[in-house]
C-alpha positions as CSV (number, residue, x, y, z in Angstrom):
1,X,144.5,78.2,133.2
2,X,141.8,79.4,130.6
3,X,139.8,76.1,130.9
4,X,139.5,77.1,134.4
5,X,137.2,79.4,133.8
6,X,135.3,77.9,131.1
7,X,131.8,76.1,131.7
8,X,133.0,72.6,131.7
9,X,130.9,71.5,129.2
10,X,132.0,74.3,126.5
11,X,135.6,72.9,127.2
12,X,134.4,69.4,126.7
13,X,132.8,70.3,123.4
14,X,135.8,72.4,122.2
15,X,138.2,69.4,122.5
16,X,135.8,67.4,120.3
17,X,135.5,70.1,117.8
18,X,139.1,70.3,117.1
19,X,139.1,65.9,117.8
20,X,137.3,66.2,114.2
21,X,139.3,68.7,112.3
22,X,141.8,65.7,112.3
23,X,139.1,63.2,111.7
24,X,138.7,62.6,107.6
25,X,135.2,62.2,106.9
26,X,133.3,63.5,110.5
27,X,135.7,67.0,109.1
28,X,134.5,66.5,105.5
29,X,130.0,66.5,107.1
30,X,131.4,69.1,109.2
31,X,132.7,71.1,106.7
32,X,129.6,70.6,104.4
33,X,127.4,71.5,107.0
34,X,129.1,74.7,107.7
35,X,129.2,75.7,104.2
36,X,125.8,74.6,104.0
37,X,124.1,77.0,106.2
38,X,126.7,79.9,105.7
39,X,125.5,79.5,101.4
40,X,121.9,79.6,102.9
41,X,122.5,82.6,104.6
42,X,124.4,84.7,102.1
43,X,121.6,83.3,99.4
44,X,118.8,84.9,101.6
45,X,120.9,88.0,102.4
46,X,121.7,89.3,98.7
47,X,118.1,87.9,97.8
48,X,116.1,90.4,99.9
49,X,118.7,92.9,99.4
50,X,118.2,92.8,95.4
51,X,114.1,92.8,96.1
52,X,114.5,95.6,98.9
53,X,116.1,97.6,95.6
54,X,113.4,96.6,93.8
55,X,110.7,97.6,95.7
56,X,112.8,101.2,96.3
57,X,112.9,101.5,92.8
58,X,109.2,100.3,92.1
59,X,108.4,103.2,94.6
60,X,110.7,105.6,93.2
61,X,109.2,105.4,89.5
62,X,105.6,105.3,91.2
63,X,106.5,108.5,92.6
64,X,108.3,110.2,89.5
65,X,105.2,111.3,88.2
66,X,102.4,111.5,90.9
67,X,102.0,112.8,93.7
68,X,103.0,111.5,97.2
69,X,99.0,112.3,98.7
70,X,95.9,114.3,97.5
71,X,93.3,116.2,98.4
72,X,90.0,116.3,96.0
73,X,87.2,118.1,96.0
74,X,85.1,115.8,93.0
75,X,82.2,117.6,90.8
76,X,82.3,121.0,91.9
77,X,86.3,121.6,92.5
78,X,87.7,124.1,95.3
79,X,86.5,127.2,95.6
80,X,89.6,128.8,97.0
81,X,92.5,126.2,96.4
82,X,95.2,128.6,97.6
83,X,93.9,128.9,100.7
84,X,93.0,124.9,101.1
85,X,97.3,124.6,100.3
86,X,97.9,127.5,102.6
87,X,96.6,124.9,105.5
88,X,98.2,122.0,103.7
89,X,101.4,123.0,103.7
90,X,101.0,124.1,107.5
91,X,101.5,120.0,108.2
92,X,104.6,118.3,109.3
93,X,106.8,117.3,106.3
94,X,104.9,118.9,103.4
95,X,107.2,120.6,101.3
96,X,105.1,121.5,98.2
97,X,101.4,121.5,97.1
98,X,100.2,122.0,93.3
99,X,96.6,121.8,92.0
100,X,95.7,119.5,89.2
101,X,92.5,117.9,87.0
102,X,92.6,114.0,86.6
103,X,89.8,113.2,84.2
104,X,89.2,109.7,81.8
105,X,88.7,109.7,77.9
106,X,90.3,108.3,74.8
107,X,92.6,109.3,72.6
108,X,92.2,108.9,68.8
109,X,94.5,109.3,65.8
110,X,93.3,107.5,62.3
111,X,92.1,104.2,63.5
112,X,94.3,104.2,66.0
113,X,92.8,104.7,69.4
114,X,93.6,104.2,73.3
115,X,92.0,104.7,76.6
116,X,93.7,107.4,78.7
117,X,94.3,109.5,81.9
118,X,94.7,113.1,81.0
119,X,96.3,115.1,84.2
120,X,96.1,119.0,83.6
121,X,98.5,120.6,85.2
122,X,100.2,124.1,85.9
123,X,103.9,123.7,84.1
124,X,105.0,126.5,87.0
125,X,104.0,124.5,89.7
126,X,105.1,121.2,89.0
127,X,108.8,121.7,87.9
128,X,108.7,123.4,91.5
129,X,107.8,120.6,93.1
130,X,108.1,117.2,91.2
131,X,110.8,116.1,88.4
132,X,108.9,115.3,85.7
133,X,111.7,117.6,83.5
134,X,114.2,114.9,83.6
135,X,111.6,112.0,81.8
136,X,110.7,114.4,79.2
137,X,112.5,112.6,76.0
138,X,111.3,116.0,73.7
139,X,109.7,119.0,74.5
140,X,109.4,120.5,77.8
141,X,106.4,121.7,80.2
142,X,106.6,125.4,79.9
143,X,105.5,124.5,75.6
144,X,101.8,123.4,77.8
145,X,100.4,127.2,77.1
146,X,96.8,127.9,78.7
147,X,94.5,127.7,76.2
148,X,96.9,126.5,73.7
149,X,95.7,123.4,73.3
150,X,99.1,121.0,73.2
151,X,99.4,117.9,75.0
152,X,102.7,115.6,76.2
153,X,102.4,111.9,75.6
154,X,104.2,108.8,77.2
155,X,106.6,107.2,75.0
156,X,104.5,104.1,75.0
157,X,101.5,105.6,74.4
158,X,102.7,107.2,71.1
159,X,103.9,104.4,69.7
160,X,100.6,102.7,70.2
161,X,98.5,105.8,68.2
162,X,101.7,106.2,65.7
163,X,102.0,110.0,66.6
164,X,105.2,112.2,66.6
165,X,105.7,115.6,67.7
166,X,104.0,118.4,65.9
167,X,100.7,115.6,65.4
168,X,96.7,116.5,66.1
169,X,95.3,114.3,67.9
170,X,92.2,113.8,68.8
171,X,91.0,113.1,72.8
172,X,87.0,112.0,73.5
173,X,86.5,112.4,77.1
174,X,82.7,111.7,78.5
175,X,80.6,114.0,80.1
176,X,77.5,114.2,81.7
177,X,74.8,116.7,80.9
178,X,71.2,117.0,82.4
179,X,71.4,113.7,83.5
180,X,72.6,111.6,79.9
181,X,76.0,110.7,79.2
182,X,77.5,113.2,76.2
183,X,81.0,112.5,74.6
184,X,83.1,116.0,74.1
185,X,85.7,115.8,71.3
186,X,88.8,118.0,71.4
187,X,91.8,118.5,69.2
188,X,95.8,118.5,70.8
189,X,99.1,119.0,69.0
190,X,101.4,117.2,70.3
191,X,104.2,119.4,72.0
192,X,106.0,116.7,74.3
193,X,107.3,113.2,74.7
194,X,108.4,111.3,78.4
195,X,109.2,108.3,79.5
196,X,109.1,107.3,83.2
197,X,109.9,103.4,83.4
198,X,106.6,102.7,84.4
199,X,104.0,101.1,82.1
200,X,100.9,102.8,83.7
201,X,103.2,106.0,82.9
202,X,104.0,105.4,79.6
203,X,101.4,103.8,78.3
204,X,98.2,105.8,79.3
205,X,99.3,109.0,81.0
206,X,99.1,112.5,78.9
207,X,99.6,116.2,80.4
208,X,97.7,118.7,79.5
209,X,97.6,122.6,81.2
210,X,95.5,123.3,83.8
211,X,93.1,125.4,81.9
212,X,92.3,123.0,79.5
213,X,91.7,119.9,81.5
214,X,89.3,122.7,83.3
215,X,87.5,123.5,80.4
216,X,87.1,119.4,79.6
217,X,85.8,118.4,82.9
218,X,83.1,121.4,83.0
219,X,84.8,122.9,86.4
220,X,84.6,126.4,84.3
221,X,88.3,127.4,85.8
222,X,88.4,125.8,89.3
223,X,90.7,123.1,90.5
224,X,89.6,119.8,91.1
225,X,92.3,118.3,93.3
226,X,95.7,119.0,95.0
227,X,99.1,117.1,94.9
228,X,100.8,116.8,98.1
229,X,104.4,116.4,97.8
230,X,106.4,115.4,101.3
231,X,110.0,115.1,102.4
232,X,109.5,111.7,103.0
233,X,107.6,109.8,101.1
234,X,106.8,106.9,103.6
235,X,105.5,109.6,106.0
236,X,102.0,109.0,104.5
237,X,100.5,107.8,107.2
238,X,101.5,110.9,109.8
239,X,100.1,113.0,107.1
240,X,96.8,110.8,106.6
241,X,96.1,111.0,110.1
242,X,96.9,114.5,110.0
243,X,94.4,115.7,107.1
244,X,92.5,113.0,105.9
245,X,89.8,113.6,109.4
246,X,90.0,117.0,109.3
247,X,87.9,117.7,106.0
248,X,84.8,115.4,105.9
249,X,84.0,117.2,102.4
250,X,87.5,116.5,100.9
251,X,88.5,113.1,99.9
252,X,91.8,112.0,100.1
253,X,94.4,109.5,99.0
254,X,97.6,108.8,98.6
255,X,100.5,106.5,96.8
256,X,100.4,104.0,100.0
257,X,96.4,103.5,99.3
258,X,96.6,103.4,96.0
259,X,99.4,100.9,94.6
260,X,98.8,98.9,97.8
261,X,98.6,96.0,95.7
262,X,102.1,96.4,94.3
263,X,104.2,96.3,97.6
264,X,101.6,93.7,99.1
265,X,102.7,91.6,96.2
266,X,106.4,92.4,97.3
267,X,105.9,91.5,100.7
268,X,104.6,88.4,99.7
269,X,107.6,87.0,97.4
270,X,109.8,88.6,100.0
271,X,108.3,86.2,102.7
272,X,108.0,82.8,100.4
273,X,111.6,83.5,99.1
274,X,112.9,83.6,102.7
275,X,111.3,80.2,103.5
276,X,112.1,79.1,100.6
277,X,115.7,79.7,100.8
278,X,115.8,79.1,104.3
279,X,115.2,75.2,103.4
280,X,119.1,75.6,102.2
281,X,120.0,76.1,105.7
282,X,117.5,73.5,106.8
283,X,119.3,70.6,104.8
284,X,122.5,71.5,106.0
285,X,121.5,71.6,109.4
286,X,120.8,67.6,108.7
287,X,124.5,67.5,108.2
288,X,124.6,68.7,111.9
289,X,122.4,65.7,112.9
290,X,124.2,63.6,110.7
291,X,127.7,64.2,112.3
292,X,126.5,64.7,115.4
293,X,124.8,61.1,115.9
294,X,128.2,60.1,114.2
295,X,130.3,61.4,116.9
296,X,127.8,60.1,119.8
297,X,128.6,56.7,118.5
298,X,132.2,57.2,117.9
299,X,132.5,58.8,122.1
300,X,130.5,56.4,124.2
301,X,132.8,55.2,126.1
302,X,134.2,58.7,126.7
303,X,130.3,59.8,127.8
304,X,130.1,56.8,129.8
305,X,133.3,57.9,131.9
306,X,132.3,61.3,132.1
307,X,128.8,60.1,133.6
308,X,131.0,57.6,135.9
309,X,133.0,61.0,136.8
310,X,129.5,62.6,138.2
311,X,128.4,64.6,135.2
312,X,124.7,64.7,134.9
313,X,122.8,63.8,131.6
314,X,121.7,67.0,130.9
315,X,125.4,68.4,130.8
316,X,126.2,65.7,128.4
317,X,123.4,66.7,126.3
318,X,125.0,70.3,126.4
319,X,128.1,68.9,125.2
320,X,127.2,68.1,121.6
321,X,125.0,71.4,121.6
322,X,127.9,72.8,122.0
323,X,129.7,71.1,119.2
324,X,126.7,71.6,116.7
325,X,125.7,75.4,118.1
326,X,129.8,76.3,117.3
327,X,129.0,75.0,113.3
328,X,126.0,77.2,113.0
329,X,127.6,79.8,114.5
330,X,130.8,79.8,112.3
331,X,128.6,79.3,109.3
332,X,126.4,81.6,109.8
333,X,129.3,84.4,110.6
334,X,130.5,82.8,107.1
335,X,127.3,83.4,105.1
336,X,126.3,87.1,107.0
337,X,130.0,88.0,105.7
338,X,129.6,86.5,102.3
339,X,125.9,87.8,101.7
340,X,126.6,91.6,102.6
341,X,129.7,91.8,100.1
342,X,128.1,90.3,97.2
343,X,124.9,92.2,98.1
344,X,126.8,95.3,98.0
345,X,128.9,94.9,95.0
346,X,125.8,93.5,92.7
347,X,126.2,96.5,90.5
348,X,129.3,95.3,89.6
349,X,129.4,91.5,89.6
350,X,126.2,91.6,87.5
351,X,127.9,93.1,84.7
352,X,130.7,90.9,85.0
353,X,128.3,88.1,84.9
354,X,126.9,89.4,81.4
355,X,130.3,90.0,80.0
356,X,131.6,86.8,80.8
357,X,128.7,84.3,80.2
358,X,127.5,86.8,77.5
359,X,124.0,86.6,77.9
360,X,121.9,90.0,79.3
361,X,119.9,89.1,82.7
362,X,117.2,91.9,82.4
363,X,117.4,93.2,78.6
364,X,115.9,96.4,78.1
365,X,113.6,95.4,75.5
366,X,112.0,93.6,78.0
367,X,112.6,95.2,81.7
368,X,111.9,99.0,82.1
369,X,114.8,98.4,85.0
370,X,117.6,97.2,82.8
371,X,120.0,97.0,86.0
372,X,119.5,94.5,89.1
373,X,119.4,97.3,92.6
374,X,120.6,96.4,95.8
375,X,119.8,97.7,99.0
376,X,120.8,95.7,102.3
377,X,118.8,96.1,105.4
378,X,120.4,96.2,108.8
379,X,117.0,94.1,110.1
380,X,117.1,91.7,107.3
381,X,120.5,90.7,107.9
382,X,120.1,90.2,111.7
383,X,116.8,88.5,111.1
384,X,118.2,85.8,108.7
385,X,121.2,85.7,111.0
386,X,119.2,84.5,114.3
387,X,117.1,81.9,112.2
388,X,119.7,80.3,110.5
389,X,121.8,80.2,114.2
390,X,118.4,79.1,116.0
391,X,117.8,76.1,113.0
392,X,121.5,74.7,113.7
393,X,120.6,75.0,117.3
394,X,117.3,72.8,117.0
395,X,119.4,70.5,114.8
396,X,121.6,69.2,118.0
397,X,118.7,68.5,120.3
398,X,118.2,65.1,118.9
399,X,121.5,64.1,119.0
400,X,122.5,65.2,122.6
401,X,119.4,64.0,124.2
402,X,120.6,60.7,122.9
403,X,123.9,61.4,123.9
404,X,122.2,62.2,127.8
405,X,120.6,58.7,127.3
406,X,124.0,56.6,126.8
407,X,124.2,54.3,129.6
408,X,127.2,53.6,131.8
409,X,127.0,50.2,132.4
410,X,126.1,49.3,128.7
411,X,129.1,51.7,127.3
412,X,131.7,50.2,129.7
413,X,130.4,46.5,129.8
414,X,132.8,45.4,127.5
415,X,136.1,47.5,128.1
């Protein structure tokens, strides 16, 4: 009675689907090809998920120690910075403003030297607002006095000018005066050390109080710029709109602007590792066309009946997409199902990977991430899912509009 109500030519291509579970080798290309494309998809799935951690990790370290947007006011600094956050924090998602001084120079100790960006800072302020606590190695902010002339390296950075804690060091930072360039020399002990995970951190960042940094970049006091710090870190752009127009004097940026080169390069081995991997499903989608052409040789007397029976070409050509359409479907299901549990238990089968092969995947003399994230995305998933279903679809045109073009008279000439 259920056939009843099924489209005859789904029925017809359901009886030959379970025809070739009992047929050796047309079962064995079947079974390849559904394997095939449900390997492709679960490749592709846990691939993007492990670079979708990546690029949320990427952002998170950006963000560790910098601030989500700024507001600047170069050369002559604000004259009333409370006030400018006051307005700040008056837009959607802002949840903290601090000032700061960003100024160039280079850092000196024996013969040792290295370019660097000093950020001065208020200690206050920023353990309100950003975690920069939980990267410091020694030392803490509240040991950056005003006036006190301390400084806290990256971890990187020290072991390039071979300085510990309790060293003077010596920072050159350029300035300009009536016109000429002049260099400015100043002494630092070193009071702190942190390590972020992010070579542009570690490497050539150094904090410095507020006062100080003041004092270096001639501002006599006043603060230069303004950290923005938001709820929502990808909420840039609201917040761009918002305050980026409103102040012609001010100049603005934030994270999105300025490491756009970063998660363009993402985007771009996200896109070329898709296709690449979506060649898997590609190749076993010619084991579709493969068995199919098979199984249009094997039934044409049974086409030429069915066309002798009334059934118009084009419903025999829907016959095999049938057949073909049910193997990337079922594979597909296969690979979506595979692909989301081994993209969501990579912390652990990693590990178990290490252990058992012994051999270290991302050593962490090497990697600053010594652990391989995961992070599946609903659209990922259902975008991977439709391609891989729409490839195995294309594969069966060929075959069933050869299948339409069987002749009656030709197939039955002989019987």
């Amino acid at each position: 009675m259920l056939a009843m109500f099924r489209p005859l030519e789904c029925f017809i291509g359901l009886r030959y689907v379970q025809d070739r579970a009992h047929r050796g080798f047309l079962s064995f290309i079947s079974l390849a090809s559904l394997l095939g494309i449900g390997l492709g998809v679960a490749a592709l799935i846990v691939i993007l998920s492990v670079m979708n951690g990546f690029e949320t990790e990427l952002r998170t370290r950006l963000l560790s120690m910098t601030a989500h947007a700024s507001l600047s006011q170069p050369g002559t600094g604000f004259a009333d910075w409370q006030g400018v956050r006051t307005q700040i924090m008056e837009q959607p998602g802002v949840v903290g403003v601090s000032p700061f001084i960003s100024l160039e120079g280079m850092l000196g100790s024996g013969s040792n030297l290295s370019p660097v960006i000093v950020r001065g800072i208020l200690p206050s302020e920023e353990t309100n607002i950003f975690e920069l606590e939980r990267f410091l190695r020694i030392g803490s902010l509240v040991d950056l006095e005003e006036n006190a002339r301390r400084i806290v390296l990256g971890r990187t950075l020290a072991l390039n000018l071979g300085v510990g804690i309790g060293d003077r060091i010596n920072l050159l930072v350029p300035q300009v005066e009536n016109g000429r360039l002049m260099p400015r020399l100043s002494s630092f002990f070193i009071s702190g050390l942190f390590e972020a995970g992010i070579q542009d951190h570690d490497a050539r960042l150094a904090l410095v109080h507020l006062s100080d940094a003041s004092q270096l970049k001639g501002l006599n006091g006043r603060v230069e710029s303004l950290a923005i710090h938001l709820e929502n870190p990808l909420a840039v752009s609201q917040l761009r709109n918002g305050i980026g127009s409103t102040e012609s004097s001010y100049e603005y940026s934030d994270w999105a602007l300025e490491n756009s080169n970063y998660f363009r390069a993402i985007r771009i081995e996200k896109t070329m590792m898709a296709l690449l991997l979506l060649l898997i499903v590609a190749v076993a989608a010619f084991n579709i066309v493969a068995s199919l052409m098979m199984v249009v040789t094997d039934k044409q007397k049974d086409i030429a009946i069915l066309r002798t029976y009334g059934l118009a070409p084009a419903q025999v050509a829907r016959v095999f997409m049938v057949q073909g359409s049910l193997l990337g479907f079922a594979g597909t299901l296969i690979g979506v199902a595979l692909g989301i549990v081994l993209a969501l238990n990579v912390e652990t089968i990693v590990p178990w990977l290490e252990l058992t092969f012994n051999f270290q995947i991302m050593p962490g003399d090497v990697y600053y991430v010594t652990e391989i994230p995961s992070e599946v995305h609903l659209m990922d998933v259902v975008i991977i899912s439709i391609l891989a279903f729409l490839v195995a679809v294309i594969a069966t045109i060929y075959p069933s509009r050869r299948a339409a073009a069987v002749a009656p008279a030709e197939a039955l000439r002989y019987e």
